[in-house]
C-alpha positions in Angstrom: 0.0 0.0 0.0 1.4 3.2 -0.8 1.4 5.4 2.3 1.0 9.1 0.6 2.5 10.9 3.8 4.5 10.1 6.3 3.8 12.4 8.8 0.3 11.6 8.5 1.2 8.1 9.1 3.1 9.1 12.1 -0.1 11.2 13.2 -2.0 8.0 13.0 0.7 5.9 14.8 0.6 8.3 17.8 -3.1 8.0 17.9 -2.8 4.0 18.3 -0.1 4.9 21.0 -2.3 7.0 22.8 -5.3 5.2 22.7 -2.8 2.4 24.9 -2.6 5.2 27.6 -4.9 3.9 29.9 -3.7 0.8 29.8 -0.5 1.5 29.9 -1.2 3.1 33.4 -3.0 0.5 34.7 0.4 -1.7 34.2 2.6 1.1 35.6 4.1 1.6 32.2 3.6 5.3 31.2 7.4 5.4 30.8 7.8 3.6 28.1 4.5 6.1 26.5 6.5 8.8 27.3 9.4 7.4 25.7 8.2 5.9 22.9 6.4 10.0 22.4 10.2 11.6 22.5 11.9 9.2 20.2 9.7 11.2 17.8 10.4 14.6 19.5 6.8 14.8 21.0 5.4 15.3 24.4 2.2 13.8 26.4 0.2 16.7 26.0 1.4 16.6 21.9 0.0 13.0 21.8 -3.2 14.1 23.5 -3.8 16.9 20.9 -2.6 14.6 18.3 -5.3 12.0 19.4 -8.0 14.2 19.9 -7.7 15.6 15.9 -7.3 12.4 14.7 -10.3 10.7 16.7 -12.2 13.6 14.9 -11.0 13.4 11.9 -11.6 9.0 12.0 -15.0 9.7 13.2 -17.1 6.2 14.0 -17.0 2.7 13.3 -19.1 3.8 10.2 -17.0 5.9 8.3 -13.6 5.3 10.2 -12.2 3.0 7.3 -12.5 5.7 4.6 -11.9 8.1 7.0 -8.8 6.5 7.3 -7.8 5.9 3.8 -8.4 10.0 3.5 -6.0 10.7 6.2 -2.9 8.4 4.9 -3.5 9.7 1.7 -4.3 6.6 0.0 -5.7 7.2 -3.5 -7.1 3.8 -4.3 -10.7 4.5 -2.7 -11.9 1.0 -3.5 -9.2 -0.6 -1.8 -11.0 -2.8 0.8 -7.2 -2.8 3.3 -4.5 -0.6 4.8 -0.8 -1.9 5.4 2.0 -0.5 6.0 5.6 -0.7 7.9 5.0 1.3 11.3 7.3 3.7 12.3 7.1 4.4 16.1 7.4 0.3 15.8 9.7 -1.0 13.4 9.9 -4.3 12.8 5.8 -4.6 13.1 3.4 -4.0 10.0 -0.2 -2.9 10.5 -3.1 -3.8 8.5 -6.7 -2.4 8.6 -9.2 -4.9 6.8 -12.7 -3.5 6.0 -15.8 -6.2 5.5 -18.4 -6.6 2.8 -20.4 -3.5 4.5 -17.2 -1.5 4.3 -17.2 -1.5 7.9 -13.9 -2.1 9.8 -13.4 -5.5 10.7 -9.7 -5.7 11.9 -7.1 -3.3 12.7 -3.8 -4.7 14.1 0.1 -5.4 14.3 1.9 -7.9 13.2 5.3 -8.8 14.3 7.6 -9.2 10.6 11.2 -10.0 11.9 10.1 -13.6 11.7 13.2 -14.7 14.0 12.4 -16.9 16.6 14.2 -15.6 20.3 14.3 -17.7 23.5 11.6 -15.8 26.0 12.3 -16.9 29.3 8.8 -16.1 31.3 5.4 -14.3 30.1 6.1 -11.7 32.8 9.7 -10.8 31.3 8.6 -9.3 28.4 9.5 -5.7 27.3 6.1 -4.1 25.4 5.5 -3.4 22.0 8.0 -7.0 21.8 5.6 -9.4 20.2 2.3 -9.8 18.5 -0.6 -12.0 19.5 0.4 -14.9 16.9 4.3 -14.6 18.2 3.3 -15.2 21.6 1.0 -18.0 21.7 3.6 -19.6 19.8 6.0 -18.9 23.0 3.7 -19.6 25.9 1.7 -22.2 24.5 -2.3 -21.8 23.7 -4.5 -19.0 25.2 -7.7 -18.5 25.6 -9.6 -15.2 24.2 -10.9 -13.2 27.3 -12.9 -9.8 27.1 -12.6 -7.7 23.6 -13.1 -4.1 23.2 -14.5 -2.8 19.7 -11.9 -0.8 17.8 -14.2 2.6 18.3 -14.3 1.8 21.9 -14.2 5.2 23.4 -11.7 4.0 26.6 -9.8 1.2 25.2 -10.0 0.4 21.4 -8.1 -2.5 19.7 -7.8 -4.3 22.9 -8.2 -7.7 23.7 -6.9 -10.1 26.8 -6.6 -13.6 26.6 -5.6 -16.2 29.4 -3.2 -19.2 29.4 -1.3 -21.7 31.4 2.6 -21.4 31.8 4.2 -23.8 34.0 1.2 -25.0 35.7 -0.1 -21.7 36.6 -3.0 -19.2 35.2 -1.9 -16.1 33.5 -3.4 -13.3 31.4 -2.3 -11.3 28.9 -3.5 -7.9 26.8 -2.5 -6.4 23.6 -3.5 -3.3 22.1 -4.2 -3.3 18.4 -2.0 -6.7 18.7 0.8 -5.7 20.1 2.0 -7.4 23.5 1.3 -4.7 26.6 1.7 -6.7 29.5 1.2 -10.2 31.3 0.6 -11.4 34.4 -0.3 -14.0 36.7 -3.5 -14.2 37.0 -5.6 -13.8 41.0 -6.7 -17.1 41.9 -10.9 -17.3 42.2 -12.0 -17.7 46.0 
């Protein structure tokens, strides 16, 4: 897909990052936001404004696909996907695919580096490091937990999932498919 603009790709990008924010606080991790916001010379409050024009310009689950299209100024209106090489994640390509309705249907990373590493434990993990498929292939098979929509006003593009690693229960969440955190999970009384 030919990405007209990269700055508007980058605009997008930091909308995905900040739409992670909450998240990314419940797991004590707004470092790496913060972070991940300078290595492209931009603060918290720039993502914030950033997110808030984009989530405007996107508009709902209805006209967010073209909407989208519009904004990384792709000129093939009839194309029915987005993908591209991300910048604020290299290594990890994202692809928007729209349904018969023209509807979004799934937005998400995907890990390309393709080299298999030795992870250690679920917990260990830095985020942003894997991808849904790279890490059930890891930590064995999970089980899809609670989903939020991808307009979800507080946590779009996010999905948890449970499985067992060495005998134990653990959960894990990724945001548009990129690993966020894992954890053991609290045993039911």
């Amino acid at each position: 897909m030919n990405i007209a603009s990269i700055p508007a790709l980058i605009e997008f990008e930091v909308y995905l990052l900040m739409t992670m924010k909450l998240r990314m606080k419940m797991s004590h991790k707004e470092a790496q936001l913060e972070a991940k916001l300078a290595e492209h010379g931009l603060s918290v409050d720039d993502g914030k404004r950033i997110h808030e024009r984009v989530a405007q310009t996107l508009g709902d689950e209805t006209s967010g696909f073209e909407n989208l299209k519009s904004l990384l100024g792709i000129a093939d209106q009839d194309a029915r996907s987005v993908k591209y090489s991300s910048v604020l994640w290299p290594g990890f390509d994202f692809n928007a695919i729209t349904g018969e309705e023209g509807l979004l249907e799934s937005a998400q990373y995907r890990h390309t580096s393709g080299a298999l590493r030795t992870l250690n434990h679920p917990t260990e993990l830095n985020i942003w490091s894997l991808d849904i498929a790279e890490f059930t292939e890891h930590f064995g098979p999970m089980t899809r937990g609670r989903r939020w929509p991808l307009f979800d006003e507080l946590l779009p593009g996010y999905e948890e999932y449970e499985f067992q690693w060495d005998g134990e229960c653990y959960g894990a969440g990724f945001c548009w498919g990129l690993f966020i955190y894992s954890a053991k999970s609290w045993p039911e009384d």
